[in-house]
C-alpha positions in Angstrom: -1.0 -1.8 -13.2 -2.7 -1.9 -16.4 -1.4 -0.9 -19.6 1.7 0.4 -17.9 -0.6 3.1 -16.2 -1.2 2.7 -12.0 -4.3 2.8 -10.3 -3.6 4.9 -6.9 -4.9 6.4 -4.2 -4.2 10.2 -2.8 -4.8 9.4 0.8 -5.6 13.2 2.0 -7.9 14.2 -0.6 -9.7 10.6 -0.4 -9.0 10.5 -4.3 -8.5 7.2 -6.5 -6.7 8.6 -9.6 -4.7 6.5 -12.8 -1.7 8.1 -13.6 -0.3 6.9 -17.3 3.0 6.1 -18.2 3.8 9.7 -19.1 2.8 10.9 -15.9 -0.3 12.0 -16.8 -3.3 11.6 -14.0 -7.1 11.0 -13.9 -9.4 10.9 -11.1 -11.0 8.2 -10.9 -13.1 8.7 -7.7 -13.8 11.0 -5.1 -14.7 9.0 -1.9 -16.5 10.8 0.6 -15.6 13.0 4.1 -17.0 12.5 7.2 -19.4 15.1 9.3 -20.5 15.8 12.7 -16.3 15.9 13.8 -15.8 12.1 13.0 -12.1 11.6 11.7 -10.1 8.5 10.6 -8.2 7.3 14.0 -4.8 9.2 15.1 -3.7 9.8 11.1 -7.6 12.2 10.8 -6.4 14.4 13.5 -2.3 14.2 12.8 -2.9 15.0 9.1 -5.3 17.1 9.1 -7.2 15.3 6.6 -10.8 13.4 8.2 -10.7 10.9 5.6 -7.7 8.5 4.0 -8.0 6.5 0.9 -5.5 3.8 1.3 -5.4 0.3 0.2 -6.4 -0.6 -2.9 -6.1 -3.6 -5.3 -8.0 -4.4 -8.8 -9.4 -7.7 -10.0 -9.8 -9.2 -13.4 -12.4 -7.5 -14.2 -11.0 -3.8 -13.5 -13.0 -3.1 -10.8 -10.8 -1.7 -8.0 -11.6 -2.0 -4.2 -10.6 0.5 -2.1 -9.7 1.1 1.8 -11.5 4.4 3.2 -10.9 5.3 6.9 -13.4 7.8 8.2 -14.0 7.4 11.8 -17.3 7.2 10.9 -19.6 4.0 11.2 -21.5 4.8 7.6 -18.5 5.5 5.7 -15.8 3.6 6.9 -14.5 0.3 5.1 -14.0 -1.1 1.5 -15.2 0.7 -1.2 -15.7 -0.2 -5.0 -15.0 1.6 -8.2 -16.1 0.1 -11.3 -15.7 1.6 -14.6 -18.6 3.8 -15.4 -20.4 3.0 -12.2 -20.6 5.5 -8.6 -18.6 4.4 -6.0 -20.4 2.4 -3.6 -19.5 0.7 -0.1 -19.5 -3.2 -0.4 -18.2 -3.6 2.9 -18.2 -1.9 6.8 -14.7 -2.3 9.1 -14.8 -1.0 12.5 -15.1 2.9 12.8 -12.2 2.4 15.9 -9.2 1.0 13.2 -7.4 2.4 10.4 -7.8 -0.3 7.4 -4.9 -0.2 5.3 -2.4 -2.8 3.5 -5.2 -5.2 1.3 -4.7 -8.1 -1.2 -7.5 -9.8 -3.1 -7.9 -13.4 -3.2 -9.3 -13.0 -6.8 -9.5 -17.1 -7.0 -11.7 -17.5 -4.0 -13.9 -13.7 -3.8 -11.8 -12.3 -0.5 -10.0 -9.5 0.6 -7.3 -9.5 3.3 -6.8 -6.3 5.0 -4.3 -5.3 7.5 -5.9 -3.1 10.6 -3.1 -0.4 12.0 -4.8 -0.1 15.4 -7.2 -3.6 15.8 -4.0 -5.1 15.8 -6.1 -7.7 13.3 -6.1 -9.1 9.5 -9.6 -8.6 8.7 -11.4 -11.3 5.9 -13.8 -9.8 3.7 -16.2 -11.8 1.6 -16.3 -9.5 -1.8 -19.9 -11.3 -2.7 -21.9 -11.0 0.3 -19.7 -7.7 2.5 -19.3 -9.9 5.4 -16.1 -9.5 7.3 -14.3 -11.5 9.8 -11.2 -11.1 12.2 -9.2 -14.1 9.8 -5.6 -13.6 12.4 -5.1 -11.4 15.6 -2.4 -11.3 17.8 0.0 -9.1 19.9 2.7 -9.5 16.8 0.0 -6.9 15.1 0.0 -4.8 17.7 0.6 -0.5 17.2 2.2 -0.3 20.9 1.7 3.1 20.4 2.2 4.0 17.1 0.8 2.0 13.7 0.6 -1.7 14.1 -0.1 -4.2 11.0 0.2 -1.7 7.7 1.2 -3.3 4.4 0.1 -6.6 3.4 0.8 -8.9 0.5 -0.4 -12.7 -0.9 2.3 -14.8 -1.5 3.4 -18.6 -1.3 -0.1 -19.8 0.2 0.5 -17.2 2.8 -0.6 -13.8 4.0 2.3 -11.7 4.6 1.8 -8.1 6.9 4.6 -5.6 8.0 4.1 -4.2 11.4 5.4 -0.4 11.3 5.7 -0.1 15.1 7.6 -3.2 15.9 9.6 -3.0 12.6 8.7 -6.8 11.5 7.9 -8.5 8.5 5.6 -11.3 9.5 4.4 -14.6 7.8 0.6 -16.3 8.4 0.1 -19.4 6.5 -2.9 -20.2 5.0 -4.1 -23.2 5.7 -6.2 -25.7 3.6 -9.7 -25.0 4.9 -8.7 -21.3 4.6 -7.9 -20.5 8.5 -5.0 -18.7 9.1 -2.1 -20.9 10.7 0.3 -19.8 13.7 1.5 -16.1 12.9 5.4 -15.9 11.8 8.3 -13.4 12.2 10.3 -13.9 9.1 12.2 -10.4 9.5 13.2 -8.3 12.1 15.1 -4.5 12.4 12.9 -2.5 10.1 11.7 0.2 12.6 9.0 2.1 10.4 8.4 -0.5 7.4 5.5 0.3 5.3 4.9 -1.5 2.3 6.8 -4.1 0.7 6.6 -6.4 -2.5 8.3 -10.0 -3.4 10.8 -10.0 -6.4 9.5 -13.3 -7.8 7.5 -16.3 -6.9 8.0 -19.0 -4.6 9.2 -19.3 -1.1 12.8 -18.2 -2.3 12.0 -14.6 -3.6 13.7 -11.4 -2.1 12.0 -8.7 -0.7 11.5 -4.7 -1.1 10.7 -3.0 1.7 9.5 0.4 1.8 11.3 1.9 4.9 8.6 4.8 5.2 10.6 6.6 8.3 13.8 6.5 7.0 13.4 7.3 3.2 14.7 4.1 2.1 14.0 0.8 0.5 15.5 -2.4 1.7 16.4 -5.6 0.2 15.5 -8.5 2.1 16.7 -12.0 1.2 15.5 -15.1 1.6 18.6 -16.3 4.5 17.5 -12.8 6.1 20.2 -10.6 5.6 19.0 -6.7 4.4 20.8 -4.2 2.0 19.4 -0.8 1.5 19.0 -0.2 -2.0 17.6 2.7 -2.8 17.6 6.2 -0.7 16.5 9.6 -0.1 19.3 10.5 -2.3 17.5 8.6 -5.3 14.1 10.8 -4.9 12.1 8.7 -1.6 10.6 10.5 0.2 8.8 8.7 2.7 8.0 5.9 0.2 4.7 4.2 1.7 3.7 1.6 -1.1 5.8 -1.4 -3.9 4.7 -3.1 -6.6 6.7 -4.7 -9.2 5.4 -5.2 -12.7 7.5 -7.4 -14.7 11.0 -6.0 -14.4 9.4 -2.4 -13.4 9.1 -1.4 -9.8 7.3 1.1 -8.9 7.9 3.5 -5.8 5.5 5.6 -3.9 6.4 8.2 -1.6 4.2 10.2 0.8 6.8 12.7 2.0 4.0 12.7 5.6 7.4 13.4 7.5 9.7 15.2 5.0 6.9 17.0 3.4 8.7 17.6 0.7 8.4 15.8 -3.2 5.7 13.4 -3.0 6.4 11.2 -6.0 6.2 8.4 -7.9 9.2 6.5 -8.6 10.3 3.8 -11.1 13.5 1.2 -11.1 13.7 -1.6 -12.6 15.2 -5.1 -11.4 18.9 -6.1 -12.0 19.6 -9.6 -12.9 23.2 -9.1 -11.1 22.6 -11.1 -7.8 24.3 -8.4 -6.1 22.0 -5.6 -6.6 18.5 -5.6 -6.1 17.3 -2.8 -8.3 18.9 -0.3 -10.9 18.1 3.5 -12.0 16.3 3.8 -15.1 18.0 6.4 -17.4 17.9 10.3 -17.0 15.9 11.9 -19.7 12.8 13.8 -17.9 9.5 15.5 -19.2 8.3 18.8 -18.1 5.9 18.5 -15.8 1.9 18.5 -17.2 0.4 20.8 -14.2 0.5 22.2 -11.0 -0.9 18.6 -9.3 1.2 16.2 -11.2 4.9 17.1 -12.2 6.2 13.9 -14.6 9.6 12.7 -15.0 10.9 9.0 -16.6 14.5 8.6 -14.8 13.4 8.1 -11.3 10.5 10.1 -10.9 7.9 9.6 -12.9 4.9 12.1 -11.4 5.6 14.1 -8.6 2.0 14.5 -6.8 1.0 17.6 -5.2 -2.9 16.7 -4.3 -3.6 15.4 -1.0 -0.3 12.5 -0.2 0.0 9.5 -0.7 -0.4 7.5 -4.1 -0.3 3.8 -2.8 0.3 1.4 -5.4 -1.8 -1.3 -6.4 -1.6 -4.6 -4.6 
């Protein structure tokens, strides 16, 4: 986030866009599509789509990196976008995964990214493009659906959700920068996708995007969950969280429902008993055909390829 504006990605189309405050949307980047048949693993084939845009973070300097799966040795893996500047590939992932969930190390010059079928956390040195397996493990493992998905920095840890297993799992860091004995910290989420801490510290909550389902969770830190947001409140298959301030911000990919992929805002309640609270009412008319604007819950609602995925 940036100026109250997001920095996306529209996973179909293998777009990066910014979408303003008001709902208004630029593209940023138009990644490239595979030829000769390749196709991102399982989600190529089961959306139709060859190539998915889908992590992405943004350092300190603006420049955003972004997760492309292709299927494709050439194309596949990060990619960066700098202001006025092409897009270019700083580093390769295996054709054979689907790279998705990332955080940035911004301190240090890494990238952590979560691999959906490697059933692996993949390192990636921003400098130099070289990439190593940092954690593996059967606790990352699809078994037959989408393993380790969204993937978060926090606490001197790296924290990944697997989708399949429907876990929320811990991996310390430790101080020579290996990763330390992967941890379950949260169980019964069948179909968790993203997910984003409340505060700093080992005490925050949680919010869970509950892509299956159409819900968000709240997780707290003695483990006990409360859903705290619905389908009834505009998700629709949300897929990404981030919180800004006291603003978080929503992102549904409707892959199941398809039906209203959107962009949706709430902001945090100081009540301990509620996690989140719906901004007020008033909507705008929607600026054009791709990208329908609204500032109660909805604030775009995206028709151009699925999937805006917030920035990590």
């Amino acid at each position: 986030m940036r100026g109250g504006s997001a920095d996306v990605t529209f996973a179909e189309a293998a777009q990066v866009a910014q979408v303003s405050p008001t709902g208004q949307m630029r593209i940023l980047a138009q990644l490239p599509q595979p030829t000769g048949g390749a196709a991102c693993p399982v989600l190529g084939p089961l959306l139709r789509a060859p190539a998915l845009t889908v992590g992405i973070v943004r350092d300190h300097r603006r420049t955003l990196y972004v997760a492309l799966c292709t299927g494709s040795p050439g194309l596949q893996g990060i990619w960066r976008i700098s202001p006025d500047r092409p897009a270019r590939r700083v580093a390769a992932l295996p054709a054979d995964g689907i790279p998705n969930g990332m955080a940035l190390d911004d301190r240090h010059g890494y990238l952590y990214v979560a691999d959906s079928l490697l059933s692996v956390v993949w390192r990636v040195s921003i400098p130099g493009g070289s990439v190593v397996a940092w954690a593996a493990g059967p606790q990352l493992a699809p078994n037959g659906g989408l393993g380790a998905n969204g993937l978060k920095l926090h606490d001197r840890a790296v924290w990944v959700s697997n989708t399949q297993a429907g876990t929320l799992l811990r991996i310390p860091i430790r101080a020579n920068g290996s990763a330390g004995p992967i941890q379950t910290a949260a169980t019964g989420l069948p179909g968790i996708d993203d997910f984003a801490f409340t505060g700093p510290g080992a005490r925050a909550s949680i919010l869970a995007a509950i892509n299956r389902f159409s819900t968000v969770v709240l997780i707290r830190p003695g483990g006990s969950q409360q859903t705290v947001l619905t389908a009834a409140d505009g998700l629709s298959n949300p897929s990404a969280v981030a919180i800004r301030g006291g603003t978080v911000y929503m992102l549904s990919a409707a892959y199941l429902t398809q039906n209203d992929p959107n962009i949706m805002l709430t902001t945090l309640s100081p009540a301990p008993s509620r996690a989140v609270q719906r901004a007020g009412s008033e909507r705008a008319p929607a600026p054009s055909p791709r990208a329908g604007s609204a500032d109660s819950s909805v604030l775009i609602r995206c028709r151009c390829g699925r999937e805006p995925v917030a920035p990590r």
